[in-house]
C-alpha positions in Angstrom: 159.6 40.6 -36.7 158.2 43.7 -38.1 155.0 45.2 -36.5 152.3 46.4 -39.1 151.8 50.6 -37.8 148.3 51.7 -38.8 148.5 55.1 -37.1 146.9 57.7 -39.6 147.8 61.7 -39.2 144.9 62.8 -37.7 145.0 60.0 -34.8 144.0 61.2 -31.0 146.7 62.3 -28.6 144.7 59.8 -26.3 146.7 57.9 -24.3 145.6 54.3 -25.2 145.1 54.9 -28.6 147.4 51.7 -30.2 149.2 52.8 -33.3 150.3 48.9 -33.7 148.4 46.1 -35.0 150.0 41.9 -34.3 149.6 39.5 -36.6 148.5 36.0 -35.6 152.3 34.8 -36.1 153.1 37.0 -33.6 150.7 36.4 -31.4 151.9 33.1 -31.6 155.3 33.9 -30.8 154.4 35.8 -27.6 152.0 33.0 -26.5 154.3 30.6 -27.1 156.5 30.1 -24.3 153.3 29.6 -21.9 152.3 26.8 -24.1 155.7 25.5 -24.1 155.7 25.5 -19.8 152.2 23.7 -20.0 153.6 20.9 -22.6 157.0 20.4 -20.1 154.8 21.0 -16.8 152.6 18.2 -18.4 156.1 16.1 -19.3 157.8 15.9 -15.8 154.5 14.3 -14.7 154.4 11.6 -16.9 158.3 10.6 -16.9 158.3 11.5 -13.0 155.2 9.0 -12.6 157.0 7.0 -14.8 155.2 6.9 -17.9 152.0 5.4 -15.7 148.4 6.0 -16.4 148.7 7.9 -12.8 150.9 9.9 -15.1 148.9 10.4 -18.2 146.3 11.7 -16.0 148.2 14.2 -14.1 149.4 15.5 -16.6 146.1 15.9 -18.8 145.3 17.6 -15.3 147.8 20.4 -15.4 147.3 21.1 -19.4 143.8 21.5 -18.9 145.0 23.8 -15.5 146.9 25.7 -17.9 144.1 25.8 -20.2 141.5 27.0 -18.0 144.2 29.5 -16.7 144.4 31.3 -20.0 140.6 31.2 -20.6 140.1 32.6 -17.0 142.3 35.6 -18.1 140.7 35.9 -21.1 137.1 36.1 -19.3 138.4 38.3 -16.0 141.1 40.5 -17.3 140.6 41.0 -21.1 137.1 42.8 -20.9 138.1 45.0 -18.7 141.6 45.9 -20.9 141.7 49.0 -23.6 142.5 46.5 -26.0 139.4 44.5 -26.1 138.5 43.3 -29.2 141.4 44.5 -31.2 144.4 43.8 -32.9 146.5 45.6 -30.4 147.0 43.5 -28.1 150.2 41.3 -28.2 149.0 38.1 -26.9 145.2 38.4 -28.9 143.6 37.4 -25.7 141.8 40.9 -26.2 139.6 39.1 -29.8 139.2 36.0 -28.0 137.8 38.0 -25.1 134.8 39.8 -27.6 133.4 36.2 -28.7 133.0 35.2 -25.2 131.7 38.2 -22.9 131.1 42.1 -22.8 133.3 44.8 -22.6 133.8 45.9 -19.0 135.0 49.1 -17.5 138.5 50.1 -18.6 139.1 51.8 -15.0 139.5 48.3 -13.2 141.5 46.7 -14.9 144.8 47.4 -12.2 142.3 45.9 -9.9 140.8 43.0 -12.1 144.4 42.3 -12.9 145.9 42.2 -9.7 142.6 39.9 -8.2 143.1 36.9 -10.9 146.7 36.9 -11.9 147.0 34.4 -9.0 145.2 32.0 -10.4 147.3 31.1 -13.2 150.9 31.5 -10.5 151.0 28.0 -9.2 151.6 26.4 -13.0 155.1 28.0 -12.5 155.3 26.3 -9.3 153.9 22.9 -9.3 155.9 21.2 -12.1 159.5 22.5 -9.8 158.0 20.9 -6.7 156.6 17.3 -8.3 159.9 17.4 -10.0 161.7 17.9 -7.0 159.8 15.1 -5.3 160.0 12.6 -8.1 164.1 13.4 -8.1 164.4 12.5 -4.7 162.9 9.6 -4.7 164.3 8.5 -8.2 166.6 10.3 -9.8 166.3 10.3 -13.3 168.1 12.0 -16.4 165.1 12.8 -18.5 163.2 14.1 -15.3 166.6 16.4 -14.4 166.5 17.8 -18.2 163.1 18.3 -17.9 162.8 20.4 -14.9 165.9 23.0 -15.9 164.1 23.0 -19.5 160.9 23.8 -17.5 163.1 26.7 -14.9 164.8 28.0 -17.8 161.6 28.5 -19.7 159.4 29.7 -17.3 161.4 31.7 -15.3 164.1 33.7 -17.5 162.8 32.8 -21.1 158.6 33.6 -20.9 159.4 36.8 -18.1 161.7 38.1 -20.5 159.5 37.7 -23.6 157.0 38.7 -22.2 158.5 42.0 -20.7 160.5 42.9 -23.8 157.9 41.6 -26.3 154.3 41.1 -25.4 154.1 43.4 -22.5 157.0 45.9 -23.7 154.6 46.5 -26.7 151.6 46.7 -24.9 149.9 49.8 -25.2 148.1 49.6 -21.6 151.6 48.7 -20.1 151.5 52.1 -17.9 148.5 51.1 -16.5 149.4 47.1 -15.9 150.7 45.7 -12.3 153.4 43.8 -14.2 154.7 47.1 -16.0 154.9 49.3 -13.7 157.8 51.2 -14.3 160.5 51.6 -12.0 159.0 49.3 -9.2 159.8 45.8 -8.8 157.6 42.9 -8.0 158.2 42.2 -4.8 157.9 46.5 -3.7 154.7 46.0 -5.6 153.3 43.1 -3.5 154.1 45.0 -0.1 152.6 48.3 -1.7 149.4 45.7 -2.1 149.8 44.3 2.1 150.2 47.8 2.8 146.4 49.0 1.8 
């Protein structure tokens, strides 16, 4: 997928100047495998409560989770980003983020980042432990399928994407938590205990 450039020759040695514009079929493309852990999440509830209304209603519970998680983002981390209200941000939270609040200041983001990130963590969690659960007490082929489709998405195929394609494109992604170069998540997280 090609990337339109839209740098011009007089263009500003600044650092956070974007040279790249995404269209919305690649915006797609990088949000897609979060929708894609929301839709499964949502699935091992309903075949783990096996196919109940208890089920139904779970699961309508952890899409609109997921939901609200990607609208929280949008409202807590996006105005504070560089790429605010432009095309040059992979996932296009950045446009979304210009309809619904004002621009913050770009010097917190780290720290805007690093506060609400955690709110949207347990969605990789909670579908792995219901499923677990639900297999224990009934084990169940479409439930088994299910949670490795669920693991192999949200754990190797959206951190990968979104490293090599949303984030690896990312014009901020020297300033970003989950960038930073050379340092690992985990060193990250005892930096943070540290302070």
């Amino acid at each position: 997928m090609r990337i339109k450039d839209v740098s011009s020759d007089n263009a500003s040695c600044d650092k956070y100047r974007s040279k790249k514009e995404y269209t919305h079929i690649q915006e797609f493309i990088h949000n897609f495998p979060y929708l894609l852990m929301i839709v499964i999440g949502g699935a091992i509830n309903v075949v783990g409560f096996k196919m109940s209304i208890w089920g139904i209603i779970v699961a309508g519970i952890f899409i609109i989770y997921g939901i609200v998680g990607a609208l929280w983002i949008i409202l807590f981390v996006c105005p504070y980003c560089h790429y605010y209200n432009t095309r040059a941000c992979p996932c296009g939270y950045g446009q979304i983020a210009a309809k619904l609040c004002k621009k913050s200041s770009e010097n917190k983001f780290t720290e805007k980042f690093k506060k609400h990130i955690p709110i949207i963590v347990p969605l990789w969690i909670i579908p792995v432990i219901e499923g677990i659960i639900f297999l224990t007490n009934d084990f169940n082929r479409l439930l088994l399928i299910l949670i490795v489709a669920f693991v192999i998405n949200s754990y190797i195929i959206l951190p990968l994407l979104a490293r090599i394609y949303g984030c690896g494109h990312c014009p901020q992604k020297n300033d970003c938590p989950w960038m930073v170069k050379g340092t690992s998540q985990i060193a990250i997280l005892v930096e943070n205990k540290k302070k």
